[in-house]
C-alpha positions as CSV (number, residue, x, y, z in Angstrom):
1,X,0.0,0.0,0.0
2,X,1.6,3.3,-0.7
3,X,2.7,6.0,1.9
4,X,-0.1,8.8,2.3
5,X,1.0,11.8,0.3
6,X,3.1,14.6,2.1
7,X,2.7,18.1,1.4
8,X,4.8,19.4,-1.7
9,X,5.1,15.8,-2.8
10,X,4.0,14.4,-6.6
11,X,0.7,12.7,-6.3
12,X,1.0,8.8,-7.3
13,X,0.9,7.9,-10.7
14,X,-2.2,5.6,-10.0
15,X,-4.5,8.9,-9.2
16,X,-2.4,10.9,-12.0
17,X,-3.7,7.9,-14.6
18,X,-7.2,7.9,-12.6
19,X,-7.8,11.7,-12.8
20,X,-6.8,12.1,-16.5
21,X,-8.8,9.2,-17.5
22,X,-12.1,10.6,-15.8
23,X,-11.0,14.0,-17.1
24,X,-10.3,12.9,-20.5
25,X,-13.5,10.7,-20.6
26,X,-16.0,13.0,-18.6
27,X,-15.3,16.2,-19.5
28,X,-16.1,15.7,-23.5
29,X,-19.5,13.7,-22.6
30,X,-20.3,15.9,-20.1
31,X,-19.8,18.8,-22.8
32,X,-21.8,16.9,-25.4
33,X,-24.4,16.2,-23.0
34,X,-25.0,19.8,-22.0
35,X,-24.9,20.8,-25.8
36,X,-27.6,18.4,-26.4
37,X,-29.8,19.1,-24.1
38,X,-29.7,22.5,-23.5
39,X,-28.2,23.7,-27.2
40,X,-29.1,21.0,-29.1
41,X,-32.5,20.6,-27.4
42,X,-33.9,24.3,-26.8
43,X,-32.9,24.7,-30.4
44,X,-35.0,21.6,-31.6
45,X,-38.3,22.8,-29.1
46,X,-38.0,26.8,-30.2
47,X,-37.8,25.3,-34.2
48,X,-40.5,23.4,-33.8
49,X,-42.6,26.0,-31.6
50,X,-41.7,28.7,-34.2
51,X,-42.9,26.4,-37.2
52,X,-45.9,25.4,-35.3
53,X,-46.5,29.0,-34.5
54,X,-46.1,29.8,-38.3
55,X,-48.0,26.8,-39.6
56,X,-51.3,28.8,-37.1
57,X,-51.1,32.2,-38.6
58,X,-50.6,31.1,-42.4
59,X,-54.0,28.4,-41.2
60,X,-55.5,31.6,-39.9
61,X,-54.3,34.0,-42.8
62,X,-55.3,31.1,-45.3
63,X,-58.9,30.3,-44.0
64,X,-59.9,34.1,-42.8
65,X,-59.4,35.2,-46.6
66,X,-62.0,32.4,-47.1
67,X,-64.2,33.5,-44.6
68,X,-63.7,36.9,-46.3
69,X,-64.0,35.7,-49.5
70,X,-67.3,34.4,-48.5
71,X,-68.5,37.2,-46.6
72,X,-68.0,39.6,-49.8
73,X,-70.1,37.5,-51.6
74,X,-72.6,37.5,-49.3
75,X,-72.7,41.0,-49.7
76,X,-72.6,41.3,-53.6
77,X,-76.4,40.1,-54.1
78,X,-76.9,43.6,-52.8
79,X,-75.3,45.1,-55.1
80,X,-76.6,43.4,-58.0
81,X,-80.6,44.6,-56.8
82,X,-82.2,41.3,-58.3
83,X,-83.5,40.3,-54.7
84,X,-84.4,44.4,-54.3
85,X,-86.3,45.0,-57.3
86,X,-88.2,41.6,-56.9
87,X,-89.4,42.5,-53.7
88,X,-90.7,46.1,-54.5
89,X,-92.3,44.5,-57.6
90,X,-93.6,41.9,-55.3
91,X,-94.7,44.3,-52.2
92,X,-96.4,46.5,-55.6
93,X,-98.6,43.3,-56.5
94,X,-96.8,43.4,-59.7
95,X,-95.9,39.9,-59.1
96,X,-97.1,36.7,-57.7
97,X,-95.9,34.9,-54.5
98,X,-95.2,32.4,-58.0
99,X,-93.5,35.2,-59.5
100,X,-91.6,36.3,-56.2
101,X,-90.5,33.1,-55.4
102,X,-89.1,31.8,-58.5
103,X,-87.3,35.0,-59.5
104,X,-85.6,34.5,-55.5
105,X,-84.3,30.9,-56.0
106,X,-83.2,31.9,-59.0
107,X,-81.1,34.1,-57.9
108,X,-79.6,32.4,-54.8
109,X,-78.7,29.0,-56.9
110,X,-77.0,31.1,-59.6
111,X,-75.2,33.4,-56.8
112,X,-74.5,30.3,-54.2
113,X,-75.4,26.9,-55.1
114,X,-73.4,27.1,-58.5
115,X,-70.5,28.3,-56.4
116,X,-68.9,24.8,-54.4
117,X,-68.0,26.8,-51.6
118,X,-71.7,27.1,-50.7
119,X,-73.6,24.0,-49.2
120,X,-77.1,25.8,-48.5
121,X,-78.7,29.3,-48.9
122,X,-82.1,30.9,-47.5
123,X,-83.8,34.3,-47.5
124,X,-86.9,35.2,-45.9
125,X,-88.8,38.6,-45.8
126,X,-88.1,40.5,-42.8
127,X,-91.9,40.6,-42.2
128,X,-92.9,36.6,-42.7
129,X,-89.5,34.9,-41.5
130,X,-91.5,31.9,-41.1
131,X,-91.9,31.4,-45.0
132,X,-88.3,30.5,-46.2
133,X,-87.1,30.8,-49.8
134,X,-83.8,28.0,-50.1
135,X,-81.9,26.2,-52.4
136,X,-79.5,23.6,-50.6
137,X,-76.8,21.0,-52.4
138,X,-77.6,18.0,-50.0
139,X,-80.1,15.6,-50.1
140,X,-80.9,15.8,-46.3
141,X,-84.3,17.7,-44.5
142,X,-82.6,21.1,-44.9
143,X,-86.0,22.7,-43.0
144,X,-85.2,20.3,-40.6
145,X,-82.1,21.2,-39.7
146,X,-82.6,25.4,-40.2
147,X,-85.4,24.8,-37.7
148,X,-83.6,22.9,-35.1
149,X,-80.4,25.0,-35.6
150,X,-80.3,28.2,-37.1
151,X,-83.7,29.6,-36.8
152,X,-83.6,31.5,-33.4
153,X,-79.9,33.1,-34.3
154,X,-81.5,34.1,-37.7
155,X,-84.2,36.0,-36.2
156,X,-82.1,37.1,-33.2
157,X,-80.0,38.9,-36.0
158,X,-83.2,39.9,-38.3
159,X,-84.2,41.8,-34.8
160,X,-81.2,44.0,-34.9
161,X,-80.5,47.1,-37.1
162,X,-77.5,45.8,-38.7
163,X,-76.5,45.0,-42.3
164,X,-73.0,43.9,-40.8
165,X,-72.2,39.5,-41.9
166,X,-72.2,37.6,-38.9
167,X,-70.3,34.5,-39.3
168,X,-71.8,31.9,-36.8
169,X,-71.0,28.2,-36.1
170,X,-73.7,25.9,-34.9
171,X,-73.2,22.2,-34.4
172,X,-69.9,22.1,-36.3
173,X,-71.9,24.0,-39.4
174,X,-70.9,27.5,-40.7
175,X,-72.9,30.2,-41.1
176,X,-73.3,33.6,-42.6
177,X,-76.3,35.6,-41.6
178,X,-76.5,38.9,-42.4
179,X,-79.4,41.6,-43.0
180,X,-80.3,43.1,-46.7
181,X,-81.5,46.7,-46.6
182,X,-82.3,48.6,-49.6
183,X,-80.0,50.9,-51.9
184,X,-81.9,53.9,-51.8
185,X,-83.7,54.6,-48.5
186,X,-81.8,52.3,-46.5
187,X,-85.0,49.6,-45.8
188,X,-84.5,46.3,-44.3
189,X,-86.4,44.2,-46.3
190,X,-85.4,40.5,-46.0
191,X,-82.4,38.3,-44.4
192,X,-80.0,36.1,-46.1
193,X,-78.6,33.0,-44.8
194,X,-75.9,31.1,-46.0
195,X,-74.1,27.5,-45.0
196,X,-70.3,27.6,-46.2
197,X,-69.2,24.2,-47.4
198,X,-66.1,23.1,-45.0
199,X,-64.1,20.7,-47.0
200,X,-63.8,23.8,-49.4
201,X,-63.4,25.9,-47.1
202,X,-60.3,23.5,-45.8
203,X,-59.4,23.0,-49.2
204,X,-55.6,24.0,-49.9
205,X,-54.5,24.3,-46.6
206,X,-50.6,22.6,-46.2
207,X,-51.1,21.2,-42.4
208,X,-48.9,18.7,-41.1
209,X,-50.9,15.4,-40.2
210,X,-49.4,15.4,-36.8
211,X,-51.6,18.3,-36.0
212,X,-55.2,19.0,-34.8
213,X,-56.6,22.1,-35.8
214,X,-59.3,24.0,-35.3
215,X,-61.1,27.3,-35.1
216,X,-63.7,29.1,-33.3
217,X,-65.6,32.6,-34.7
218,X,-66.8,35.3,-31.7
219,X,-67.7,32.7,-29.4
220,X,-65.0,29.7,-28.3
221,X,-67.8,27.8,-27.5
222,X,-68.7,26.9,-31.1
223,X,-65.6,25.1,-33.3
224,X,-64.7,23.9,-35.9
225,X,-62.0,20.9,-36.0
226,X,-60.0,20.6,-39.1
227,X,-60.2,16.4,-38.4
228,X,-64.0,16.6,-37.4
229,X,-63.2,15.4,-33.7
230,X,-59.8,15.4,-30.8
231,X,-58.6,12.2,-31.3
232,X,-57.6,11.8,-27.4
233,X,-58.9,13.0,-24.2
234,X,-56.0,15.1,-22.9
235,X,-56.3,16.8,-26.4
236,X,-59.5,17.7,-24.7
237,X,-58.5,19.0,-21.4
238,X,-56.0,21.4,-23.5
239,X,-58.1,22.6,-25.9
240,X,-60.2,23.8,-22.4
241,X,-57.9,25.7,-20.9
242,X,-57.1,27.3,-24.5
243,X,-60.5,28.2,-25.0
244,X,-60.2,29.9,-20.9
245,X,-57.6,31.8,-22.3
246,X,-59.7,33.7,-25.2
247,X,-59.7,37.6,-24.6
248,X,-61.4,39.6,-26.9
249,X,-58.6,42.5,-26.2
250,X,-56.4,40.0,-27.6
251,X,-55.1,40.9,-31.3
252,X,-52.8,39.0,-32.9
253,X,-50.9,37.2,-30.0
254,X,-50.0,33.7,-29.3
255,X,-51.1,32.1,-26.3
256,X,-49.4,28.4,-25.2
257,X,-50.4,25.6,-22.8
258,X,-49.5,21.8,-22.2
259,X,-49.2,18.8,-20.3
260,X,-47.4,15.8,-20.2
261,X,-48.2,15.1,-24.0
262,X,-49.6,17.5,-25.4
263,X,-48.9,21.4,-26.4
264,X,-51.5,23.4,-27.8
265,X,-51.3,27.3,-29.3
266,X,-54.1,29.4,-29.7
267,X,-54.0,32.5,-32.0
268,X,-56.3,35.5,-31.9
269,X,-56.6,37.6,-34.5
270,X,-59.8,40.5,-35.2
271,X,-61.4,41.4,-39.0
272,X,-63.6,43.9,-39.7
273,X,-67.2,41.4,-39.3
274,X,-65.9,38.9,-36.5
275,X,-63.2,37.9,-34.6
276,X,-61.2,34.9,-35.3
277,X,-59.5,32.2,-32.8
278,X,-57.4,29.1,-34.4
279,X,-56.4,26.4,-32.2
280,X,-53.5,23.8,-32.9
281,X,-52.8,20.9,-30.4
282,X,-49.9,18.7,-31.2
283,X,-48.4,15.0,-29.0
284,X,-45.4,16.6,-27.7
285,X,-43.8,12.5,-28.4
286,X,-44.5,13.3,-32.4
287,X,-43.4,16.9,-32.9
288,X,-40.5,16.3,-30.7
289,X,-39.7,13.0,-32.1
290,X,-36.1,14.6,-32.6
291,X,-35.3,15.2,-29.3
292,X,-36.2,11.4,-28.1
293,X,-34.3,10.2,-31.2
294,X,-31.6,12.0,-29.8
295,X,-32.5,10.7,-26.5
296,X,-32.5,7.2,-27.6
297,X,-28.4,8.0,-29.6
298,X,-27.7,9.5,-26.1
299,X,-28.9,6.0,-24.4
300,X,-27.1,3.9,-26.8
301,X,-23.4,5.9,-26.9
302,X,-23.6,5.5,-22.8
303,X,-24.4,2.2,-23.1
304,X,-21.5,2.0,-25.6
305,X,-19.4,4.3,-23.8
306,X,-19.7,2.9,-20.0
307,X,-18.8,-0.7,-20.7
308,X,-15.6,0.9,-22.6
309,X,-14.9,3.7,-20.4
310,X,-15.1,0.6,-17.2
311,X,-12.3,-1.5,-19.3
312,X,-10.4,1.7,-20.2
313,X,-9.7,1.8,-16.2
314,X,-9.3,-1.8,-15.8
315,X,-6.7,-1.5,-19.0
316,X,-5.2,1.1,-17.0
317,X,-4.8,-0.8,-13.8
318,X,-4.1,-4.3,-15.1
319,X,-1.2,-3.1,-17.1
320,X,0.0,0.2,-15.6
321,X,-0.5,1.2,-11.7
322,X,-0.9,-2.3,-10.7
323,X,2.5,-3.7,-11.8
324,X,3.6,0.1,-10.8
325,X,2.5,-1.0,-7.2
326,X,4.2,-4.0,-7.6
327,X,7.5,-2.4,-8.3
328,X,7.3,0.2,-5.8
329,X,6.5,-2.3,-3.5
330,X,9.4,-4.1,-4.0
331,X,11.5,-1.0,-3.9
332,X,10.5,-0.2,-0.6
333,X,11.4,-3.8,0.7
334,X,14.8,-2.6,-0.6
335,X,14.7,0.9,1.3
336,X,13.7,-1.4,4.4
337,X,17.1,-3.4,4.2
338,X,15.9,-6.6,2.7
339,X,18.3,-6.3,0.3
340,X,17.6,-9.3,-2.8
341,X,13.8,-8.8,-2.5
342,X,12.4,-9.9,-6.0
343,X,9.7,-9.5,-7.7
344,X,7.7,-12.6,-8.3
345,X,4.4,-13.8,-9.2
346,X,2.4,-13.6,-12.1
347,X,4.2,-12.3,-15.0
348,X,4.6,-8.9,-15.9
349,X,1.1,-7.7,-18.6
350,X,3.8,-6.2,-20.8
351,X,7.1,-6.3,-22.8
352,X,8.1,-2.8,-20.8
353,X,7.1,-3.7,-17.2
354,X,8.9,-7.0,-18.3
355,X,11.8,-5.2,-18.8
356,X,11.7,-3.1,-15.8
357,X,10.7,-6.5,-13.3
358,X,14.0,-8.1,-15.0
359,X,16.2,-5.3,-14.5
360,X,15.3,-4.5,-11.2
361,X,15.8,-8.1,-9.8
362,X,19.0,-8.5,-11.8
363,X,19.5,-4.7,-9.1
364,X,18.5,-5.8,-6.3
365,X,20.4,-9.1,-6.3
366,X,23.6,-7.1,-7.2
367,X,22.9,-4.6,-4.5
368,X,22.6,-7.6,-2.4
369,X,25.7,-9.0,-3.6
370,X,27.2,-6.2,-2.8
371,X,26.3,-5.0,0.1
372,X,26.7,-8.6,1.7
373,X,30.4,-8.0,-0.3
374,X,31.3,-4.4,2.1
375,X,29.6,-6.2,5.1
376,X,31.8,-9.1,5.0
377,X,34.7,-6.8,4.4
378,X,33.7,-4.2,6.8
379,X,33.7,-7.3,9.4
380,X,36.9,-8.9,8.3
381,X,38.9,-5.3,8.2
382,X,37.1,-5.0,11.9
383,X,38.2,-8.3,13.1
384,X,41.8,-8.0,11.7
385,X,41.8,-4.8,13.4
386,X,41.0,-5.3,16.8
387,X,43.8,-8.5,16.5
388,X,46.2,-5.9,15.4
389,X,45.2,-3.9,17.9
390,X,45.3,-6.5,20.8
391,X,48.8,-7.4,19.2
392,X,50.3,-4.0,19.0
393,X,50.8,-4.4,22.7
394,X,53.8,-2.8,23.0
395,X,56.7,-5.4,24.6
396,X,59.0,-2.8,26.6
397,X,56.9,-3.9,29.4
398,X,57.7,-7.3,29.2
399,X,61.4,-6.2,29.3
400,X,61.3,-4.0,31.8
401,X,60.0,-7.0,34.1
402,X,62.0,-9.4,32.4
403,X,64.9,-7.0,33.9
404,X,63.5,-6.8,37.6
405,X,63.0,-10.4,38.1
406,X,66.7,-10.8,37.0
407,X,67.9,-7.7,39.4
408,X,65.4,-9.6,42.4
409,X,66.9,-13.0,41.5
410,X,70.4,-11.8,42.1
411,X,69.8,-10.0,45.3
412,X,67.8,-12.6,46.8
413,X,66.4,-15.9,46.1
414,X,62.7,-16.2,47.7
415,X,59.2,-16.3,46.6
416,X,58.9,-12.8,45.3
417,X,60.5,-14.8,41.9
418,X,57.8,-16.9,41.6
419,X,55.2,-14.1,42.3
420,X,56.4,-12.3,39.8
421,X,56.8,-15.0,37.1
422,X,52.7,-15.9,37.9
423,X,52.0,-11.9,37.7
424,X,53.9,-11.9,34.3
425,X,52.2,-15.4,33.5
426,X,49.0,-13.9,33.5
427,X,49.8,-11.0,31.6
428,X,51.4,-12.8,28.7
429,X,48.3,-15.1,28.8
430,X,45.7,-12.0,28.6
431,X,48.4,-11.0,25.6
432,X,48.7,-13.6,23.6
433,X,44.5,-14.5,23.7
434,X,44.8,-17.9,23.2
435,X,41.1,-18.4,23.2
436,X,41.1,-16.0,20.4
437,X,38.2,-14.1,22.4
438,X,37.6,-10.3,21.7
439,X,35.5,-10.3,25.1
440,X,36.2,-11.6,28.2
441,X,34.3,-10.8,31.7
442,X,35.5,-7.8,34.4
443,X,36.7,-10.5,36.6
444,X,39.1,-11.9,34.2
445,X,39.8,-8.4,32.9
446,X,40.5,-7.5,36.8
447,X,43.2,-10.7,36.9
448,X,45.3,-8.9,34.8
449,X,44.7,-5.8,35.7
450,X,45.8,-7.3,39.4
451,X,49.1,-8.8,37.8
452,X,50.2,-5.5,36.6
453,X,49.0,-4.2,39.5
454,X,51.8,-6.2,41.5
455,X,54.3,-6.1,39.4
456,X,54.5,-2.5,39.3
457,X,54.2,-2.9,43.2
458,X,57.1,-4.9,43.9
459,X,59.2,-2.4,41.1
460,X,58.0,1.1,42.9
461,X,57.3,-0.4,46.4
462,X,55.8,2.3,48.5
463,X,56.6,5.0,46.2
464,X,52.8,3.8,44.3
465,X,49.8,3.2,46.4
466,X,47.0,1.2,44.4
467,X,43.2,1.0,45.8
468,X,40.5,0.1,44.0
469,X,36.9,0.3,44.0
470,X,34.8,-2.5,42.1
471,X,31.2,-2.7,41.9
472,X,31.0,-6.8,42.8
473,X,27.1,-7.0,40.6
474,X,29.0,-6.1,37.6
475,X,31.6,-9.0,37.9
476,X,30.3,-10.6,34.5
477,X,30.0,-7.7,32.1
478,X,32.1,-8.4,29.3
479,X,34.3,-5.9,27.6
480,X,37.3,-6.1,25.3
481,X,41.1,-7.5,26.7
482,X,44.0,-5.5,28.0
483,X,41.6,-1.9,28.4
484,X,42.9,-1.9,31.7
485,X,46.5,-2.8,31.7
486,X,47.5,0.5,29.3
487,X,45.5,2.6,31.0
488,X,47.3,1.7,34.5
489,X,50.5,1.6,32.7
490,X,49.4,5.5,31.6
491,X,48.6,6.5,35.4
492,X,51.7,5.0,36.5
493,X,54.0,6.2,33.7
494,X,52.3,10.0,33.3
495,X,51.3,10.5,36.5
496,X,52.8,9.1,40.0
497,X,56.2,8.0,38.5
498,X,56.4,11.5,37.0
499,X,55.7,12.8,40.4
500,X,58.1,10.8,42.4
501,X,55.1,8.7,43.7
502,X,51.4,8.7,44.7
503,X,48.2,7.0,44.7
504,X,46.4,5.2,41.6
505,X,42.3,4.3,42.3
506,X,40.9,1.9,39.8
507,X,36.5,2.2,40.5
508,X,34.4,0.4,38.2
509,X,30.7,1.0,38.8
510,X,27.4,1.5,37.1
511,X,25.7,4.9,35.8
512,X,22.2,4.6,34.5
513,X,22.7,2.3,31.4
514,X,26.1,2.6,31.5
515,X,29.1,1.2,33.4
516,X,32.2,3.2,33.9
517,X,35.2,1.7,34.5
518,X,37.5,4.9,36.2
519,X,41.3,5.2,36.7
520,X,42.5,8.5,38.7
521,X,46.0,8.8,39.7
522,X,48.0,11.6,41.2
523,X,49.3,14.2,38.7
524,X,48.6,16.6,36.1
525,X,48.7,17.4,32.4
526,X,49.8,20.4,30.8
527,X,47.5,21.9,28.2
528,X,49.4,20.2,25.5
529,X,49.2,17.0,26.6
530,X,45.5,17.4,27.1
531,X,45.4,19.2,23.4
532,X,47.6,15.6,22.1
533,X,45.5,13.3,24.1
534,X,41.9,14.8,22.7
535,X,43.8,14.8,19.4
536,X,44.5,11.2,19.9
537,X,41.1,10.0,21.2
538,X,39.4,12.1,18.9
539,X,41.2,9.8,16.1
540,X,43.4,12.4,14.4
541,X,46.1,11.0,12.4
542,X,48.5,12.9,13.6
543,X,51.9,11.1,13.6
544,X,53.0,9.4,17.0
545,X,56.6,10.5,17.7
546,X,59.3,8.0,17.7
547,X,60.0,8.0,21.5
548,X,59.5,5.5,24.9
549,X,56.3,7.2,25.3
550,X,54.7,6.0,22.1
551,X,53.8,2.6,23.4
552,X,52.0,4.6,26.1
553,X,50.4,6.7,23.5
554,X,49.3,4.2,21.1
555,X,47.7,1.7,24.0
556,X,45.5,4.4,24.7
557,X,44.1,5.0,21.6
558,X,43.8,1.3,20.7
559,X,41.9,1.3,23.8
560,X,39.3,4.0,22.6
561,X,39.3,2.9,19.0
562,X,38.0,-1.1,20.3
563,X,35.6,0.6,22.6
564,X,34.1,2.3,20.0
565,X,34.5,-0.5,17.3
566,X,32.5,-2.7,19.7
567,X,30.2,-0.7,21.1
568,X,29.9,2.3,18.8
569,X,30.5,5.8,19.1
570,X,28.8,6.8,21.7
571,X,31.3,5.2,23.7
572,X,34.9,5.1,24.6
573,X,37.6,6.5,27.0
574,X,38.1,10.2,27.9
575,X,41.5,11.5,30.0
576,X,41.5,14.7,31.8
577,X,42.5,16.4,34.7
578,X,40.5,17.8,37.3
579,X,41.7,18.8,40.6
580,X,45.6,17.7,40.4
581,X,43.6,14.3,39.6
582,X,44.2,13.0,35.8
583,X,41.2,10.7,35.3
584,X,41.2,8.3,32.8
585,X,37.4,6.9,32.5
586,X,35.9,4.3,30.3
587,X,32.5,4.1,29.1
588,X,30.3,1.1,28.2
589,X,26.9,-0.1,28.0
590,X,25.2,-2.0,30.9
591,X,23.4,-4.5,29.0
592,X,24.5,-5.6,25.5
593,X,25.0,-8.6,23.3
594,X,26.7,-9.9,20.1
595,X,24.6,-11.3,17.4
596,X,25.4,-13.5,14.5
597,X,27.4,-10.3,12.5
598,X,29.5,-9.3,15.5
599,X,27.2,-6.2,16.2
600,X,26.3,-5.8,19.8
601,X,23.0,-4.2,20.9
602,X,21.2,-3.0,24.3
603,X,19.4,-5.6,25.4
604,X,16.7,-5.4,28.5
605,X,17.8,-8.1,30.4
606,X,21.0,-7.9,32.9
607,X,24.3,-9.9,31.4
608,X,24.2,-13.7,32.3
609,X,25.7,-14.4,36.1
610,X,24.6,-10.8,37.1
611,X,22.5,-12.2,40.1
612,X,25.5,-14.8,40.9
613,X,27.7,-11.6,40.9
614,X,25.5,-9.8,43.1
């Protein structure tokens, strides 16, 4: 799993790949979504609306100017004075009812019934409206249907003083009714009533099928329906709340409604003799069968589109991020230390992440190599090292005793001889490290440390005085050979031989995690030698000079430079003076052990025979 994201750093390629694959993929649908339906769509609705709008007012222009077409006619048999003269002749008694009547339907059928617009026309006298002089086309009861129909708004309009047309529409029939008055004193005489024939009146009107149309004269309640009857019953409920929406200060304006499936338009529009209303109601699914076309393309590319846009990411993450995890996995194994990690499993999806699983095993096992290479070194140059060190032992010491035991053997032959040859015994057995240890325990440490201790004795007599001070719990710690030896050798050659005698303390004890192991003997240094000594411990290269006190020197810095091999840098040996005291103090951890390398490492528990110690 990879490490969360810290500030300021790159974002995994895994969400890199994820975020420009959504972006790349979203962003264009999303932009040809909103086209469609808000450009795309609003464009195909106003288009339609504006056609549909224009397909009303070229019904409305078409069919008015064949209302007024017939309306003018209407009006022309006034004009020509046949129906005039006829009646004066007939109010005169120059002619018959005969006379009257024949000279009346003849004029009507030659001014109306030869002309296919007209179905049916009447005229009565203003005075008699019950005696009716009509010529009709069809073969139906026209009395009949006058009588049942159009009587009472004939003689409603025959009432009024008003040579105006009225155009009216009674059971789906239309009318015009309209008053004749004469030419020269302005006298009603009769009224005239005429049946327009619809499918002429349709006749040459371009509306699309997908339409219902319809149109009302003066009063919405009275229609007429292009297709005789609303084929639905919603088609109903609009057309109702159309007709609600009639004004008669309306001129020329649009008015809209709709439901779920249905739009309807209503257009208003005033003439000189009546005032017009067309209706057209259209199923939104039809009109708009672009848009669910479109709808349906819209369907079928996400259809199309999820499916491919669902293995684009699994594409993505089979053959990129996840063998990218892989790999980064694996490379953070390394940065852990487990050095030779490879990467196994399932094989690679590609010829490039092939490559780069191949070369970064053939990496990681030469890192390994490697490093197990320096290790192994680093160990070896160690080990040689400290054996170089332990042998560098200078042997003017051994010389120097070598010398007394002869000088004691000549005075005097007593046991002093054979003390001295087991002190010196010792000593070249702690040496030579026969067991080939690096680490013995304090006790054995202190052996030698007691055989030097004696043989410097019985060289100096009472001009040294040793003590020494020894924490008994901390018997079995082990620490390197011969730390002590040079460091007493130090005290007694720097500081109370220089001094013509004094005291040498040796204290080892314990300080938190720590144990010191502290030699202080009487005498001082001089800034110099402090300066040469911190110069020493400190591991400066500077060249030892050639002289007896180079053995001294070099001891102590062997002793630091194990220390700190061993047990690192945080420990080792310091020298300095404090009081007309030099101290000379070591410094190693409490509780340690070795492992398997040769490392050593704090451990919790106290060293093994600590409690027997104690």
């Amino acid at each position: 799993m990879l490490l969360p994201i810290k500030k300021g750093q790159p974002i995994s390629l895994k969400k890199a790949l994820l975020v420009v694959t959504v972006i790349c993929w979203t962003v264009p649908i999303i932009v040809f979504m909103i086209f469609l339906f808000s450009y795309y769509r609003n464009n195909v609705i106003q288009k339609t609306e504006a056609l549909m709008e224009e397909s009303l007012k070229n019904y409305t222009s078409f069919h008015s100017q064949k209302l007024n077409e017939a309306i003018e006619s209407s009006k022309k048999i006034s004009y020509d004075l046949v129906l005039e003269k006829a009646w004066r002749r007939y109010k005169n008694g120059e002619i018959s009812d005969a006379g009257f009547y024949k000279e009346v339907i003849g004029n009507l059928k030659s001014k109306y019934i030869n002309d296919n617009r007209f179905l049916m026309t009447t005229f009565y006298l203003s005075e008699n409206t019950d005696k009716l002089y009509y010529a009709t086309r069809e073969q139906a009861s026209y009395i009949q249907i006058y009588t049942r129909d159009v009587k009472r708004y004939a003689e409603a309009i025959t009432n009024e003083n008003s040579s105006d047309a009225n155009v009216k529409i009674i059971n789906g029939r239309i009318y015009i009714i309209r008053n004749l008055y004469t030419t020269r004193n302005y006298t009603k005489f009769g009224t005239l009533v005429l049946e327009l024939n619809k499918e002429k009146l349709f006749d040459g009107i371009n509306i699309m099928k997908e339409y219902d149309l319809g149109f009302f004269v003066d009063d919405p309640g009275e229609m007429v329906l292009y297709n005789d009857e609303l084929k639905e019953k919603d088609e109903k409920t609009v057309l109702k709340e159309l007709k609600s929406k009639f004004n008669w200060k309306n001129n020329r304006k649009m008015v809209k409604t709709e439901d779920k499936i249905y739009q309807g338009i209503l257009y208003q529009q005033k003439f000189d003799d009546y005032y017009y209303g067309a209706v057209l109601i259209a199923n939104k699914d039809v009109i708009f069968s672009e848009i669910r076309v479109m709808n349906s393309l819209i369907l079928f590319n996400i259809l199309i589109i999820v499916p491919v846009f669902i293995y684009m990411l699994y594409f993505i993450s089979h053959n990129i991020t996840k063998p990218m995890e892989r790999m980064v996995k694996a490379a953070k194994n390394i940065e852990g230390g487990r050095f030779g990690w490879q990467i196994k499993g399932n094989a690679m999806p590609n010829q490039e992440f092939t490559y780069l699983s191949d070369a970064f095993n053939r990496m990681s096992s030469e890192v390994k190599y490697l490093f197990d290479y320096a290790y192994k070194e680093q160990l070896a140059r160690k080990e040689a090292k400290i054996l170089a060190l332990q042998s560098q032992i200078n042997p003017h010491f051994l010389n120097n005793t070598l010398e007394m035991m002869n000088w004691q053997a000549r005075m005097a032959g007593d046991d002093a001889v054979s003390k001295m040859i087991e002190a010196l015994a010792v000593l070249l057995n702690q040496s030579m490290g026969r067991e080939n240890r690096k680490l013995i325990s304090l006790a054995e440490e202190l052996k030698g440390a007691d055989a030097y201790i004696y043989i410097t004795s019985m060289r100096f007599g009472d001009r040294i005085h040793f003590d020494k001070d020894i924490d008994e719990s901390l018997m079995q710690i082990q620490l390197p050979q011969l730390i002590l030896q040079p460091l007493l050798e130090n005290a007694v050659v720097h500081g109370a031989y220089t001094v013509k005698g004094g005291a040498i303390n040796l204290s080892v004890y314990q300080e938190e995690e720590k144990v010191i192991l502290k030699i202080t003997n009487t005498g001082n240094l001089s800034d110099e030698e402090e300066r040469k000594i911190k110069a020493l411990l400190e591991n400066n290269n500077t060249k030892l000079p050639e002289t007896k006190e180079r053995h001294n020197s070099l001891g102590i810095r062997n002793v630091n430079e194990r220390i700190k091999l061993i047990f690192g840098d945080n420990y080792g040996l310091s020298i300095h003076t404090e009081k007309g005291v030099v101290i000379s103090a070591i410094t190693m951890p409490c509780n340690w052990e070795e492992d398997d390398n040769g490392k050593t490492a704090q451990i919790s528990e106290k060293p093994e025979g600590w409690n027997q110690a104690r």
